[in-house]
Residue, then its C-alpha position, 0 to 999 in steps of 0.5 A: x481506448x487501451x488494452x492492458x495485458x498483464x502477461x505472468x511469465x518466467x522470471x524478470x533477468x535482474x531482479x535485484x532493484x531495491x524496490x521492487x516485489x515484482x522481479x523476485x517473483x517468477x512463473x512458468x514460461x506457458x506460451x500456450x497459456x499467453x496465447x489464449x489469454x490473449x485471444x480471450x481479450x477484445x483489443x483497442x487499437x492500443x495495447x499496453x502490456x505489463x510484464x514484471x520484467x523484460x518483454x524483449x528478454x527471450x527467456x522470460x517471453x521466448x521469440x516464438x511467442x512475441x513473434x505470435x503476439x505481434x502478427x495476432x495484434x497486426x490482425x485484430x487492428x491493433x495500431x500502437x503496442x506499448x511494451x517495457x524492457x530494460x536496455x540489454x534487450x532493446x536491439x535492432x533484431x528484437x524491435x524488427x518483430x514490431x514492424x507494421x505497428x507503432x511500438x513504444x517501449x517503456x525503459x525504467x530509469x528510475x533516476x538520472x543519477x549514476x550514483x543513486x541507480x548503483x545504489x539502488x541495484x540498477x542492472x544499468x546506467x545513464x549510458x546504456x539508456x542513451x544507447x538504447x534510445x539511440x536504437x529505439x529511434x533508429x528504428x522508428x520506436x518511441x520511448x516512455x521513461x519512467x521515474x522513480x518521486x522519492x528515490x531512496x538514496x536521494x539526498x535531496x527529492x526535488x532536486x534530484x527529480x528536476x534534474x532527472x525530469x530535464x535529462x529525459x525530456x530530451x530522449x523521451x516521447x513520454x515520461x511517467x512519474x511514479x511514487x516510490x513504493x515499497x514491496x513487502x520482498x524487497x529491501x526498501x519495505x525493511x528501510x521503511x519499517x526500520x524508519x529509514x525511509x517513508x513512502x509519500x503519501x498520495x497528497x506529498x507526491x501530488x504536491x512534489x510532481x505539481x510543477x510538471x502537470x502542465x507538460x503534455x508529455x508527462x504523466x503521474x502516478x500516485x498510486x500504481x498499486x494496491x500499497x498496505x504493509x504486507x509482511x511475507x511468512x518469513x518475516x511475521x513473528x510473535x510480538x509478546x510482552x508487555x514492554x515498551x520495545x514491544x509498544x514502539x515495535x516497527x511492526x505497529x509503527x509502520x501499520x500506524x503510518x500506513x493508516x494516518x497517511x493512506x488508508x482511506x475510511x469505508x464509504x458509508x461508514x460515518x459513525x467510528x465506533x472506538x472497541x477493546x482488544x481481545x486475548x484472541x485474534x484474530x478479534x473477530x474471532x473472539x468472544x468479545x467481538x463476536x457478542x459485541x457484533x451480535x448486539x449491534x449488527x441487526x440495528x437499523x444504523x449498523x451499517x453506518x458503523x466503522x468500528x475500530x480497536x484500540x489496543x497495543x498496535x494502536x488503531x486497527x479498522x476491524x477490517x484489519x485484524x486478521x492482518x499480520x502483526x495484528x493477528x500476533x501479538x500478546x500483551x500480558x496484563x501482569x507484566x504492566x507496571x504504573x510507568x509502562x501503563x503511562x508510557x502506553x496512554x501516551x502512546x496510544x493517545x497520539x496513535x488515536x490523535x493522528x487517526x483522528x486528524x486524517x480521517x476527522x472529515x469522514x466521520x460525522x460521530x465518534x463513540x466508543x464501548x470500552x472499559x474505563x481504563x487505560x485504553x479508553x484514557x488515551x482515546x478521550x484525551x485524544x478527542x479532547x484535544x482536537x475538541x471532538x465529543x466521544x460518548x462512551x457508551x458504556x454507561x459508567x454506573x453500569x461499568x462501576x457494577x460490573x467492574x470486577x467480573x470476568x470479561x465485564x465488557x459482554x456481560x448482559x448488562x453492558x450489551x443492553x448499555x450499548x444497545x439502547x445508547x446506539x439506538x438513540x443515535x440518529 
C-alpha cells in the first residue's frame, strides 16, 4: 500500500515549462501546517509525495521541515519515500536527510531531446540529468523518470518517445509515461485553443505507449488529472455577434474537442434529450430551462435523461453551462442572414455527428424538444446520417399553432407535448 501526500508549498524555483499550471501557482511556506497534515495521515510502508515543485529545494520546503518529515516517517514504519526534484536540488547533502529509508526520486525529463526541453523551457538538459542520476546512485537512491507522450515541439511523437524511452531505461529504476496535457495558465492551453497542438485522447495515448506495457519497469498514465478546458479570468470574454468568426470562435472549438474525444456521458443517463438555448445564461437559469425541468423532473424516467444544448457553441451537457464561454456569449437573431444561417446548420450538424459517433454507445434514445428550425435541422440531419432515430417531441402541429408567439417552446401547449411523448417512453 502507498501514502500519497500532497504537500502545497512555496513556489516551484522554475516555473516556467510550457506545460505546466502547477509551478505558477505558489502557497505560503507553513512548516507547522505541513506537520500536522502529515501527522493526520496513517502511513503505508510507502509514501509518495506530490509537491508542484522541488521537494529537495530549500525555499520551497525549507530543511527544518524535511529534516522533521524523514525522522516522522522513520518512526511510524515508513520503508520507502518517493519524493520529486529537478537536478540542481539533488545533492549529497540534500539526500543525506533520507538516510535510514529507501528514497526514490522522481526527475521530470520529459523528453530525451536537448532541442525539445529548450523549447519547452526546461530549466536543464540531458547532462545535468546523468549528473543527478549519477549522485542518486552514489548515494544508494533509485531514480523515476518521467516522460512527456505527445511533446509539443516534437516532429515525430513515436519516435521521439522511442528514443527518449531507450535513453532513460539505461539510468532509471522506473519510468512513468505520461500524457501531455495542457494547463488552463500555461502556453500549451493557448497552442490548443489556437489549433496548433491537440491533447491525445485517452485511447491515442494507450494506443502510442502499447509498445512498453510489457516492460515491468514502466509505468503509463493517461490521465493524471482532472483535464477539461479551464479558461482563467484573465483570458474569459464576451463572444458577441452572430458571425461566422463568432461560429468557429476557438473558444467553442477547443470545448467541442474536449466533448468529442474526453468527456465521458453520466452514468445512468441513457436517454439524450437534444434542448435549445436561452437568451440567458447561464440556461439553467433561464425561463426556458427552468419550465422545461419543471415539466419533466418529477417523471418517473427523469433521471435517465441527459439533456443537451444545441446552440452556438455547438454541444454543451447541461451539466456544463455555467462553464465559460458557454456562460458568455450572445448571438443575435437580427444579425442572421440566409448564408450564416447555412454556414450555422452545417456547423452545428457535424459538432452534433461528432457528439453523436463517441458517445452513440451510452445512449440507448436520443430525442429532442426543440423548435423546427435551424438548430433542430442540423440535429436530424446529423442523426440521419449516422441512421440513428430522434423523435422531436415537440409535436409539429402543436409547433405550427404556436409558432408565432414569444418563447412558443414554454407555452402550456408544448410543455403538455413533451410531457405526454416522454411518458410514453419505456
Amino acid at each position: 500500500m502507498t501514502t500519497v501526500i500532497i504537500l502545497s508549498s512555496g513556489k516551484c524555483s522554475w516555473g516556467k515549462c510550457y506545460a505546466c499550471g502547477w509551478g505558477r501557482l505558489e502557497f505560503p511556506v507553513d512548516i507547522d501546517k505541513m506537520k500536522k497534515q502529515v501527522e493526520s495521515l496513517n502511513l503505508d510502508s510507502t509514501v509518495k509525495v506530490f509537491s508542484s515543485g522541488s521537494f529537495l529545494d530549500d525555499k520551497q520546503f525549507p530543511l527544518e521541515f524535511r529534516d522533521w518529515f524523514a525522522k516522522q516517517l522513520k518512526s511510524k514504519g515508513v520503508k520507502n519515500l518517493i519524493i520529486e526534484s529537478i537536478p540542481q536540488y539533488i545533492t549529497d547533502e540534500n539526500l543525506s536527510t533520507f538516510k535510514g529509508l529507501n528514497l526514490t526520486v522522481a526527475i521530470g525529463l520529459e523528453v530525451a531531446d536537448d532541442e525539445i526541453l529548450e523549447k519547452y523551457q526546461k530549466p536543464f538538459r540531458i547532462k545535468h540529468y546523468l549528473e543527478a542520476v549519477e549522485t542518486l546512485h552514489r548515494n544508494n537512491c533509485k531514480v523515476r523518470t518521467y516522460l512527456m507522450v505527445n511533446m509539443p515541439f516534437s516532429k515525430d511523437i513515436k519516435k521521439d518517445l522511442e528514443k527518449s524511452v531507450n535513453f532513460a531505461l539505461k539510468y532509471s529504476d522506473s519510468i512513468v509515461l505520461i500524457n501531455t496535457f495542457p494547463h488552463s495558465k500555461a502556453p500549451l492551453f493557448d497552442d490548443w485553443v489556437n489549433g496548433k497542438w491537440r491533447p491525445l485522447s485517452p485511447e491515442e495515448f494507450e494506443e502510442i505507449v502499447a509498445p512498453y506495457k510489457d516492460n515491468p519497469k514502466i509505468e503509463t498514465d493517461a490521465q493524471n488529472y482532472a483535464f477539461r478546458p479551464k479558461f482563467p479570468a484573465e483570458k474569459q470574454l464576451l463572444i458577441e455577434g452572430a458571425s461566422v468568426e463568432n461560429l468557429k470562435h476557438p473558444y467553442f472549438n477547443v470545448w467541442q474537442d474536449y466533448f468529442q474525444r474526453f468527456y465521458k456521458a453520466p452514468k445512468g443517463k441513457d436517454i439524450l434529450l437534444f434542448l435549445p438555448c436561452s437568451f440567458k445564461k447561464p440556461y439553467t437559469s433561464s425561463s426556458t430551462h427552468k419550465a422545461i425541468y419543471k415539466t419533466i423532473s418529477k417523471l418517473k424516467i427523469f433521471p435517465r435523461i441527459h439533456r443537451v444544448v444545441v446552440s452556438t457553441p455547438g454541444v454543451v451537457p447541461i451539466e456544463f453551462s455555467d462553464n465559460h464561454p458557454f456562460n458568455a456569449y450572445d448571438w443575435p437573431e437580427w444579425e442572421e442572414t440566409e448564408e450564416l444561417m447555412k454556414e450555422y446548420i452545417a456547423v452545428t450538424k457535424d459538432r452534433v455527428r461528432k457528439y453523436l459517433e463517441a458517445h452513440r454507445k451510452h445512449y440507448k434514445r436520443v430525442y429532442a424538444y426543440m423548435k423546427y428550425t435551424e438548430s433542430y435541422e442540423a440535429v436530424k440531419q446529423a442523426c440521419d446520417e449516422l441512421g440513428i432515430s430522434c423523435e422531436n417531441l415537440l409535436d409539429y402541429d402543436v409547433w405550427k399553432r404556436i409558432k408565432d408567439e414569444k418563447n412558443p417552446i414554454i407555452k402550456p401547449l408544448a410543455l403538455s407535448c413533451l410531457r405526454k411523448n416522454l411518458m410514453k417512453i419505456k
